[in-house]
C-alpha positions as CSV (number, residue, x, y, z in Angstrom):
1,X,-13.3,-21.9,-8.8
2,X,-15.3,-20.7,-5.8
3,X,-13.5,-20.3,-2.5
4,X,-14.8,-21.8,0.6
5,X,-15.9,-19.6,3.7
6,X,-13.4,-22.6,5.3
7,X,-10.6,-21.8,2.9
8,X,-11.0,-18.1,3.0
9,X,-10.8,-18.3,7.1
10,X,-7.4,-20.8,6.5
11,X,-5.8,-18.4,4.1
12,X,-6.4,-15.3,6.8
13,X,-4.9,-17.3,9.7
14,X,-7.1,-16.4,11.9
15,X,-6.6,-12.7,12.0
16,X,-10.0,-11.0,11.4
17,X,-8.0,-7.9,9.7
18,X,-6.7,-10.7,7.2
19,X,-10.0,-11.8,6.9
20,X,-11.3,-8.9,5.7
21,X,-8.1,-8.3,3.6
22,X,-8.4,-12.0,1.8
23,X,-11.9,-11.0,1.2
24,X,-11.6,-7.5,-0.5
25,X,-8.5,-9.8,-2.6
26,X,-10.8,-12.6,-3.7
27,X,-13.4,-9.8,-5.1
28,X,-10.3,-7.8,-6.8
29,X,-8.9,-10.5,-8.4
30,X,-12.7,-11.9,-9.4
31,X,-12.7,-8.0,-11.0
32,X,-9.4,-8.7,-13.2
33,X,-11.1,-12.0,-14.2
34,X,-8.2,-14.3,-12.2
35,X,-8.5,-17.9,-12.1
36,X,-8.8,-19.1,-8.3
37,X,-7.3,-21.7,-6.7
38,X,-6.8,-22.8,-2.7
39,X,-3.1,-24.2,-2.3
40,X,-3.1,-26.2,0.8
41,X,0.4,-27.0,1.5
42,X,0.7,-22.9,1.9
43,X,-3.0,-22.5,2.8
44,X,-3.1,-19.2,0.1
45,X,-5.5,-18.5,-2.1
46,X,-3.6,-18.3,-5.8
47,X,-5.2,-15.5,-8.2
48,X,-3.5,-16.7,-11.8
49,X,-3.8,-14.9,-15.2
50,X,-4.2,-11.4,-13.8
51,X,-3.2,-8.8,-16.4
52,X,-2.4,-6.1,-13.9
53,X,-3.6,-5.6,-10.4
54,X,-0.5,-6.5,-8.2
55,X,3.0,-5.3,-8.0
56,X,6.3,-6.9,-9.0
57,X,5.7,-10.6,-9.5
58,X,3.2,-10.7,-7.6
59,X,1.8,-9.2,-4.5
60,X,0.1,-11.0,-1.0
61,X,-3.1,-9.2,0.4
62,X,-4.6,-11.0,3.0
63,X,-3.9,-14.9,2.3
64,X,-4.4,-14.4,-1.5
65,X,-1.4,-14.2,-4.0
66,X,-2.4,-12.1,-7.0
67,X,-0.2,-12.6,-9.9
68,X,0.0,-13.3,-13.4
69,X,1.5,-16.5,-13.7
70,X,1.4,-20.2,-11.8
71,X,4.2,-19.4,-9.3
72,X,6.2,-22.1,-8.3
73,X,6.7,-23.9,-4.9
74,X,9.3,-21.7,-3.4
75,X,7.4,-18.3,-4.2
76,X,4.2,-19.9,-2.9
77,X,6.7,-20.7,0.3
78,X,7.7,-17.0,0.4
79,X,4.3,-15.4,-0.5
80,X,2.8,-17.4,2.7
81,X,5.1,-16.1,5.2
82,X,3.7,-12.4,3.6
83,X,0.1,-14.1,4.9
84,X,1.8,-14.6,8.4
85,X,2.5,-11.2,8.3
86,X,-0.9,-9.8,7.1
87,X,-1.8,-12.1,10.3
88,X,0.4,-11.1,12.5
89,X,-0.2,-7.2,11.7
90,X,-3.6,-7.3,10.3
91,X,-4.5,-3.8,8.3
92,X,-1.9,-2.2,9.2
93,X,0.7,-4.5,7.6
94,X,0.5,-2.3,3.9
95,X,1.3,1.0,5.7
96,X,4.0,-1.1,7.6
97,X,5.3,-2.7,4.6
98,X,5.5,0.7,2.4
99,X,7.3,2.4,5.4
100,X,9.8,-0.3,5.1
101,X,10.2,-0.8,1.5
102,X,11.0,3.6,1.2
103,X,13.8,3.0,4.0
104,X,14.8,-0.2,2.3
105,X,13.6,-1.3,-0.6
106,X,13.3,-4.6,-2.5
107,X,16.3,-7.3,-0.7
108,X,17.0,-5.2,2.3
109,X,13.4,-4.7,3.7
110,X,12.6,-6.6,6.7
111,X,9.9,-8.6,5.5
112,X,11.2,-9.9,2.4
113,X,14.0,-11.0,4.5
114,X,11.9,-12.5,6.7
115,X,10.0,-14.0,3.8
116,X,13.0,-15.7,2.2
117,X,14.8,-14.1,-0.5
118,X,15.8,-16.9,-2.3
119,X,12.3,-18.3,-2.5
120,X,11.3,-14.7,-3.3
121,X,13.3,-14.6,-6.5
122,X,15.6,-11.8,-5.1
123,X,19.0,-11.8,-6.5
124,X,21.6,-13.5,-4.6
């Protein structure tokens, strides 16, 4: 499915760093041959049926969701409050994001916390 200039712009949230982000994800995911899909009740992009590519489950770049399978409801609910964040701290989000995640990893960094661990998928 092609993504709309329009859907693109929605999945960024009007950061031009997540812009730029979405659109380097869109072309990655087109690379790993990842059927596309524009979710609007989370205004992501959803990259399905990637072999490799992305980290954990799945991993947020911009307002795309890379991932292997269809995630449900709750990790698209999770996933788009990584979007806010790409948003929020445009390109420098990763570096932000890895700084966090070596101080505390997985359940006890900030923005998985932030992001909902539940919906995440993080052990309770």
């Amino acid at each position: 499915m092609t993504i709309s200039l329009e859907e693109r712009q929605q999945a960024a949230r009007g950061s031009v760093g997540s812009l730029l982000a979405t659109t380097v994800a869109i072309l990655w995911a087109r690379l790993w041959r990842a059927k596309l899909r524009y979710d609007p009740a989370t205004q992501l992009v959803v990259a399905t049926g990637m072999v490799s590519g992305f980290a954990r489950a799945g991993t947020t770049v911009g307002g795309v969701f890379l991932t292997r399978r269809e995630p449900s409801a709750a990790l698209l609910r999770h996933e788009a409050v990584h979007a806010d964040q790409w948003a929020r701290h445009g390109l420098t989000f990763p570096v932000r994001y890895l700084v966090e995640e070596v101080g505390r990893p997985g359940r006890m960094n900030r923005f998985e916390v932030e992001a909902g661990l539940k919906d995440g998928g993080y052990p309770q």
